[in-house]
C-alpha positions as a Markdown table, in Angstrom:
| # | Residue | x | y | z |
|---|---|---|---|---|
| 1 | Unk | 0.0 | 0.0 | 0.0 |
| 2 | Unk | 1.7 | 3.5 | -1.0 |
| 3 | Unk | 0.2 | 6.7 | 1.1 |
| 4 | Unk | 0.7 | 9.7 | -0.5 |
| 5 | Unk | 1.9 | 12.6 | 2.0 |
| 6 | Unk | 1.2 | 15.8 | 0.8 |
| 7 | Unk | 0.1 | 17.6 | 4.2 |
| 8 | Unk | 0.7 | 21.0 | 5.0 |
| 9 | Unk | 2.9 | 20.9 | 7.7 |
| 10 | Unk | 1.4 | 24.3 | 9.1 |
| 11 | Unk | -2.5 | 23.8 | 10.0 |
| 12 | Unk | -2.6 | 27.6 | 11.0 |
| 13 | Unk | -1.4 | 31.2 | 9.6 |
| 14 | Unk | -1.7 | 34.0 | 11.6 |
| 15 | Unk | -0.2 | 36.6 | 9.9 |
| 16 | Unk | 3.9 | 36.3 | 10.2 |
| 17 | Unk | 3.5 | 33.8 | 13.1 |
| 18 | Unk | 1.9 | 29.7 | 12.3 |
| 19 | Unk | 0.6 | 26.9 | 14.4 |
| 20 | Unk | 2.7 | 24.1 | 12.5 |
| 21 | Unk | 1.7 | 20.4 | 13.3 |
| 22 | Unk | 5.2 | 19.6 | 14.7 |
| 23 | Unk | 4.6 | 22.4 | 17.7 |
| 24 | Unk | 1.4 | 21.1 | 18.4 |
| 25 | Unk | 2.3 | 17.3 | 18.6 |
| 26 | Unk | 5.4 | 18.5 | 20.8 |
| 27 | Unk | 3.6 | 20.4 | 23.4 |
| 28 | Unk | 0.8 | 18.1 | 23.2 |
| 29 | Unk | 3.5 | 15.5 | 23.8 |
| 30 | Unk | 4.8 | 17.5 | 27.0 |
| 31 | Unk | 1.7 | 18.1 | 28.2 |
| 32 | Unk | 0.7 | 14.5 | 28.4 |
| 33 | Unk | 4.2 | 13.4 | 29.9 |
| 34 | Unk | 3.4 | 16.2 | 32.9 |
| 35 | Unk | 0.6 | 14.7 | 33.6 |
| 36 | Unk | 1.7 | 10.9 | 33.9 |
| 37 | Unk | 4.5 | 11.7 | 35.8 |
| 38 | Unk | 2.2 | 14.2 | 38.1 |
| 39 | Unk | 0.0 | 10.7 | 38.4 |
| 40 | Unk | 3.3 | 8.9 | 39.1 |
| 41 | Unk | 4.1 | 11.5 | 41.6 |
| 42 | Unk | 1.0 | 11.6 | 43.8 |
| 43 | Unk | 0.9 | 7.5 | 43.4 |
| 44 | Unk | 4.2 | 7.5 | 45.1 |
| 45 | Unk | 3.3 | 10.1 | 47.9 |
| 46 | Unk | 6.2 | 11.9 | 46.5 |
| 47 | Unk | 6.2 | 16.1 | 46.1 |
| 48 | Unk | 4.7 | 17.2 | 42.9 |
| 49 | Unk | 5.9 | 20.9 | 43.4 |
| 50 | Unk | 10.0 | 18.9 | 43.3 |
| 51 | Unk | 8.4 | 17.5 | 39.7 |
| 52 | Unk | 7.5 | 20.8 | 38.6 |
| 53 | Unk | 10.9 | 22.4 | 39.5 |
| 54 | Unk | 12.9 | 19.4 | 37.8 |
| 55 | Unk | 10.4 | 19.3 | 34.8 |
| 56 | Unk | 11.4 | 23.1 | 33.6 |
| 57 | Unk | 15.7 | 22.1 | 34.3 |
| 58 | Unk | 14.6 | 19.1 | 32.0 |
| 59 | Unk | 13.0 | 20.9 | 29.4 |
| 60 | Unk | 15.7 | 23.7 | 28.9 |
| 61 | Unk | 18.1 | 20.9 | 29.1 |
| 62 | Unk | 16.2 | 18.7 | 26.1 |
| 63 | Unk | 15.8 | 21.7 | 23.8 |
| 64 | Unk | 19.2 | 23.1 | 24.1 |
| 65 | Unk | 21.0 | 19.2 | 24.0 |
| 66 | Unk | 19.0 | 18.3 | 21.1 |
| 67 | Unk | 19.7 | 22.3 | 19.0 |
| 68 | Unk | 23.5 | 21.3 | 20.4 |
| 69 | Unk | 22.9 | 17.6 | 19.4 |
| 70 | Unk | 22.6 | 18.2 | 16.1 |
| 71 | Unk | 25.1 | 21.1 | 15.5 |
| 72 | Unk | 27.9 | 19.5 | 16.6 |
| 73 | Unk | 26.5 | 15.8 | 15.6 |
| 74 | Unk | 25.1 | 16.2 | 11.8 |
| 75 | Unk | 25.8 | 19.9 | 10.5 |
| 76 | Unk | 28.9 | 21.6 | 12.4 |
| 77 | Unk | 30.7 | 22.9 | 9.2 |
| 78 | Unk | 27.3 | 24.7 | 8.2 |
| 79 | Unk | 26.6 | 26.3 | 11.3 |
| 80 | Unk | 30.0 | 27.4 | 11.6 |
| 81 | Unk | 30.2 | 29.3 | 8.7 |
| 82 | Unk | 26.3 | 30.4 | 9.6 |
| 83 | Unk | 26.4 | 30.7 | 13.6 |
| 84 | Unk | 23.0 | 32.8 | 13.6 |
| 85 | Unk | 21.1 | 29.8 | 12.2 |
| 86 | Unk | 21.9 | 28.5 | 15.5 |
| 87 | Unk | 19.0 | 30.4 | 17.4 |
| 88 | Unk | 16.7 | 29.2 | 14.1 |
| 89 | Unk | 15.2 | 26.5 | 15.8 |
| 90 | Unk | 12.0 | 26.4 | 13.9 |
| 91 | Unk | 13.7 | 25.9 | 10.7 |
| 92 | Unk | 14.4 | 22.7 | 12.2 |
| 93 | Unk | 17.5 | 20.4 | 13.4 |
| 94 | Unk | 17.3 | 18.3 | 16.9 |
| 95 | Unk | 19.4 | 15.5 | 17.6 |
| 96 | Unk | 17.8 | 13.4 | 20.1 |
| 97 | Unk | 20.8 | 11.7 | 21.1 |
| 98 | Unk | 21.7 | 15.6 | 21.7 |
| 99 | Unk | 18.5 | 15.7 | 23.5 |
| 100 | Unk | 19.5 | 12.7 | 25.8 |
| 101 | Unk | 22.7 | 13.7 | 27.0 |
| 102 | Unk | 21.0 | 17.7 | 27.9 |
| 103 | Unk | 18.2 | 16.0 | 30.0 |
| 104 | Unk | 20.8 | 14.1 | 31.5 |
| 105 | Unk | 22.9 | 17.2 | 32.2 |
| 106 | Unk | 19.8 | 19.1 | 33.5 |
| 107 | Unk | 19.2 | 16.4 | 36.5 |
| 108 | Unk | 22.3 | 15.9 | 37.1 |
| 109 | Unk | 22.5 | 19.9 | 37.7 |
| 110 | Unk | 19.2 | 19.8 | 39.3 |
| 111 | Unk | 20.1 | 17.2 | 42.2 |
| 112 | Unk | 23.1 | 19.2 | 42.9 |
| 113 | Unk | 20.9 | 22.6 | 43.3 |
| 114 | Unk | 18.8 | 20.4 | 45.4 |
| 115 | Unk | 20.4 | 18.1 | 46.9 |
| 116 | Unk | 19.0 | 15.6 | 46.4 |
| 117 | Unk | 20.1 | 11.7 | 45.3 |
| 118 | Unk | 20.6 | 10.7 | 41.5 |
| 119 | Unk | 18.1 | 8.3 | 42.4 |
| 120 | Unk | 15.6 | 9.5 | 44.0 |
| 121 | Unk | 13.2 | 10.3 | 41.0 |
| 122 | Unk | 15.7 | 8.8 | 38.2 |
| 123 | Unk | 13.3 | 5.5 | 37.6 |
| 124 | Unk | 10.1 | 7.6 | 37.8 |
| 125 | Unk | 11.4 | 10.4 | 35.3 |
| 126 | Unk | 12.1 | 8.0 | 32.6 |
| 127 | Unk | 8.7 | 6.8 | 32.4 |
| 128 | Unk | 7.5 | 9.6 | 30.9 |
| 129 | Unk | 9.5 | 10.1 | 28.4 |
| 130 | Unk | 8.4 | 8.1 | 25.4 |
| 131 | Unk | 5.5 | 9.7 | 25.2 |
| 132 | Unk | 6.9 | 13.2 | 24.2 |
| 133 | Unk | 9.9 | 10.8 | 21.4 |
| 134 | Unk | 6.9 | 9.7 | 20.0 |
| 135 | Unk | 4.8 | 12.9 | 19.6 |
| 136 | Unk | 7.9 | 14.2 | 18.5 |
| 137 | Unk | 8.7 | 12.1 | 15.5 |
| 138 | Unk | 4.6 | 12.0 | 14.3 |
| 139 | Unk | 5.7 | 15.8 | 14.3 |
| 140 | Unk | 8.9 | 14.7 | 12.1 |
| 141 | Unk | 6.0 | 13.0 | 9.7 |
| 142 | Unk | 4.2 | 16.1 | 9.4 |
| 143 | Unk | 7.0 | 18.1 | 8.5 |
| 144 | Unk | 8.7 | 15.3 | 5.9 |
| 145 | Unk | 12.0 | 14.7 | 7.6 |
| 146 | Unk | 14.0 | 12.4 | 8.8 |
| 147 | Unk | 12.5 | 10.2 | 5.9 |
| 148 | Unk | 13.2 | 6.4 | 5.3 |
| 149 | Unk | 15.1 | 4.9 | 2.5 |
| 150 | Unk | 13.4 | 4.1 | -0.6 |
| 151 | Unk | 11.2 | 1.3 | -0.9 |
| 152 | Unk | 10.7 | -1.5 | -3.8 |
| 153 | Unk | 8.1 | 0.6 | -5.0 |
| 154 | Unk | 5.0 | -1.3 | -4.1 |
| 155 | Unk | 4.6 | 0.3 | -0.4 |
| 156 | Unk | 5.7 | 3.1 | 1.9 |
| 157 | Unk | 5.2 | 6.7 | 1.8 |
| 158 | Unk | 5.3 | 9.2 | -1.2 |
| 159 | Unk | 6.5 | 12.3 | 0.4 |
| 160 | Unk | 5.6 | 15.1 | -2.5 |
| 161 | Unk | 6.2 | 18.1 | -0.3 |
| 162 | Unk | 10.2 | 17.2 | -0.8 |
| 163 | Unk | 9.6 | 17.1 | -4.5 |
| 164 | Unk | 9.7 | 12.9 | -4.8 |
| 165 | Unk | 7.2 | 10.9 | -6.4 |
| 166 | Unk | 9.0 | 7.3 | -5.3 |
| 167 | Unk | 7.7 | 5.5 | -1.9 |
| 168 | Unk | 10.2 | 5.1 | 0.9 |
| 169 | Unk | 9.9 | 3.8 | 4.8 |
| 170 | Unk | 7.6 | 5.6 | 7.5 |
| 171 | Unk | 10.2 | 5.1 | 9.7 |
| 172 | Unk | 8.9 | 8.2 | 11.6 |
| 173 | Unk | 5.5 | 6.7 | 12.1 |
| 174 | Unk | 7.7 | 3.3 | 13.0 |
| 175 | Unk | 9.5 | 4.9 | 15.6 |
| 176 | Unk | 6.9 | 7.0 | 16.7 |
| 177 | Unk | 5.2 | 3.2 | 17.6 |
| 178 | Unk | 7.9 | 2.1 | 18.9 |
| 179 | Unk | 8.3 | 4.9 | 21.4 |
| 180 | Unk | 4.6 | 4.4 | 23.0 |
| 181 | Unk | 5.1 | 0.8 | 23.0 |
| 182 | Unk | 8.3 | 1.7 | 25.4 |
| 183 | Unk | 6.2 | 4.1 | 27.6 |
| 184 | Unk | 3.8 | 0.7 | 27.9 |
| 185 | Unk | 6.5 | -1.7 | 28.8 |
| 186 | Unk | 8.1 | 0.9 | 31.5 |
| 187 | Unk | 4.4 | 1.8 | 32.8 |
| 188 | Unk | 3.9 | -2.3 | 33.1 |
| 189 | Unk | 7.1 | -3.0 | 34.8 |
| 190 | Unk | 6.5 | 0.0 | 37.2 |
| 191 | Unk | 3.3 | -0.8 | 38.1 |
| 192 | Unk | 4.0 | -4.3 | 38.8 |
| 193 | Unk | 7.7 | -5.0 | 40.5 |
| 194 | Unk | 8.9 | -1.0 | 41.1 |
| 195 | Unk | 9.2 | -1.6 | 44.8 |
| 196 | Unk | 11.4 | -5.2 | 44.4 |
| 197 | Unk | 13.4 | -3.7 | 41.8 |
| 198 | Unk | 17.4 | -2.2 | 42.7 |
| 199 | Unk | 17.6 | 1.6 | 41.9 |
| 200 | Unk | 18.2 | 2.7 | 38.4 |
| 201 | Unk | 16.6 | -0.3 | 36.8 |
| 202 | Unk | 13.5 | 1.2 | 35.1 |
| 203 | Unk | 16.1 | 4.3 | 33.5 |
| 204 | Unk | 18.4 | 1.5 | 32.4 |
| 205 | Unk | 15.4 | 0.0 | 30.5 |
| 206 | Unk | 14.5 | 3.0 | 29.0 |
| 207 | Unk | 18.0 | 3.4 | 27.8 |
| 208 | Unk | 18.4 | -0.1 | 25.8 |
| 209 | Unk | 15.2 | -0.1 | 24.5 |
| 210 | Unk | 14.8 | 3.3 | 23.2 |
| 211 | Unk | 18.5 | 3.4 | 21.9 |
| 212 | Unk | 18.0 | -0.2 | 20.9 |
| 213 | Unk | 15.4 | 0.1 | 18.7 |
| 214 | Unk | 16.8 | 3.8 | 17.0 |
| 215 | Unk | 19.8 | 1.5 | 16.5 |
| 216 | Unk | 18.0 | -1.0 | 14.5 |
| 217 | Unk | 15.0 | 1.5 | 12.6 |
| 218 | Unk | 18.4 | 3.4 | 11.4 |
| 219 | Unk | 18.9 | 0.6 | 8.9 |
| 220 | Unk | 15.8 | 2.2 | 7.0 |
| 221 | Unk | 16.4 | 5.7 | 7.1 |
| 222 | Unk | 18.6 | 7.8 | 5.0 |
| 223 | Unk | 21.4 | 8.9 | 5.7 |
| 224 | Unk | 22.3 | 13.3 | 6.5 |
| 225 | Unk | 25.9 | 13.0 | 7.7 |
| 226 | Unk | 28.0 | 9.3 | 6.9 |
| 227 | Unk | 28.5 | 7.9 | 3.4 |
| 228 | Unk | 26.4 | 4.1 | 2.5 |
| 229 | Unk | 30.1 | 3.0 | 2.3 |
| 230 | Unk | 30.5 | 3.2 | 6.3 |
| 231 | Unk | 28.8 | 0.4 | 7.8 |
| 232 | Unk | 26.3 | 2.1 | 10.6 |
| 233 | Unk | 24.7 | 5.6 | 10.8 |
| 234 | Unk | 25.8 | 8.5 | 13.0 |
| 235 | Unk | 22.8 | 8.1 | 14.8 |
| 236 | Unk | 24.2 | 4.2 | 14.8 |
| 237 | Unk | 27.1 | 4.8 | 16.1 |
| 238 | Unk | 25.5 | 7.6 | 18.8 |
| 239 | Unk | 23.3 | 4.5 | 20.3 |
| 240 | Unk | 26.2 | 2.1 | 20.8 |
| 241 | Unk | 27.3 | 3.8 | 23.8 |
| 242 | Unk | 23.9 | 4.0 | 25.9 |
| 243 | Unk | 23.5 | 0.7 | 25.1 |
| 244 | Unk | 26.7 | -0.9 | 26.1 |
| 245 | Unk | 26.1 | 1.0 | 29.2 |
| 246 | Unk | 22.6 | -0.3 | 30.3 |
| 247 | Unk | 23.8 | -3.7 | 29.5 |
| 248 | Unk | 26.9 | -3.3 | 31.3 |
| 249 | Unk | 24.3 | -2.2 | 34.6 |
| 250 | Unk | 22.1 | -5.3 | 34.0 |
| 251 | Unk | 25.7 | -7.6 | 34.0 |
| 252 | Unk | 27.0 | -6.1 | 37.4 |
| 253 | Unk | 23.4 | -6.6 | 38.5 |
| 254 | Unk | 23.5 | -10.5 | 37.3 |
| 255 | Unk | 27.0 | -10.8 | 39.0 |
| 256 | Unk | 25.9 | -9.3 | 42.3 |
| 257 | Unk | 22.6 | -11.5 | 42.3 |
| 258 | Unk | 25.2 | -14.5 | 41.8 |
| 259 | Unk | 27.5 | -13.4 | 44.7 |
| 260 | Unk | 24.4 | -12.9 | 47.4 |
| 261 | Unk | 23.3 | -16.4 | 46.7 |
């Protein structure tokens, strides 16, 4: 079956400002992780007033990792030769890898504010945040980018606002999928064993499976930055880390389960 995607990716114009669909899928996407992690919060008996005041440190922190994320990650030489298209962050260009590692940053410069323990809402956090990666990349769909290879022609999308009348992947919609079926699998595993569980598992889950699977949808996109002739993706090679790490927590947690017996 071969869609043929020639939405507007602006439903709105007023005047020289526009609601685009990629605004309203990401605050919608926000909005709804505030308001499972407020759940989570009050479910816990925990203070909602500390999730408010870490939610704006993990916002600044996403937006200016991923606008970082992708400078330095896919378009450096551009942006150095054009350092005001920095601050253009509606034309587009964030790295969520870049978004990652600013969140990260954020907490890590939250706790410290706060004093609090890396811990102490470092399981619960994470839940939340499939929800806005998915809205996110349904936003990518809208706006035709980050597109998928080409397909054999039979299915896939037909993306005619970039000019193309050939069908390639939805690997936006894919990933977009993908993302809410992580949110599920964290939202089952907290609900059911978060008590029994050792600190940090639920983020370490996050981090294979979402980096996991962007490792293995890669193989369908196209590529921005490395050549076909290199055999993974930046974004490929961006995952590997994240995921060596989680698996490297889940070992040490295997060894020390081994040595208590």
């Amino acid at each position: 079956m071969i869609f043929y995607h020639n939405i507007s990716p602006i439903i709105l114009d007023f005047g020289p400002l526009s609601l685009r669909w990629y605004g309203l899928l990401f605050v919608t996407g926000l909005i709804i992780t505030y308001f499972v992690l407020r759940w989570i919060f009050k479910r816990e008996k925990l203070p909602v007033h500390d999730l408010e005041s870490v939610a704006l440190y993990l916002f600044v922190g996403m937006v200016v990792g991923a606008r970082l994320g992708h400078i330095v990650f896919y378009d450096l030489s551009y942006y150095l030769a054009n350092p005001l298209d920095i601050f253009m962050i509606w034309k587009g260009g964030l790295a969520s890898h870049g978004a990652a590692l600013g969140v990260l940053l954020a907490y890590l410069f939250w706790i410290w504010i706060h004093k609090k323990k890396f811990t102490i809402y470092s399981d619960l956090l994470v839940i939340g945040f499939p929800i806005t990666a998915g809205f996110v990349r349904l936003g990518n769909f809208f706006n035709s980018e980050i597109v998928g290879r080409a397909t054999d022609g039979t299915r896939g999308v037909v993306f005619q606002r970039l000019g193309e009348d050939f069908p390639r992947y939805p690997t936006q919609l894919c990933e977009s999928a993908l993302s809410f079926g992580i949110f599920v699998v964290l939202l089952i595993v907290y609900l059911k064993w978060f008590k029994k569980l050792p600190p940090l598992f639920i983020l370490f889950l996050y981090v294979f499976l979402y980096f996991i699977t962007r490792f293995i949808i890669e193989f369908w996109k196209e590529r921005h930055v490395l050549e076909y002739d290199i055999p993974l993706s930046m974004g490929q090679w961006l995952s590997i880390v994240p995921v060596l790490i989680a698996l490297g927590y889940y070992i040490y947690l295997l060894f020390r389960c081994k040595k208590s017996k």
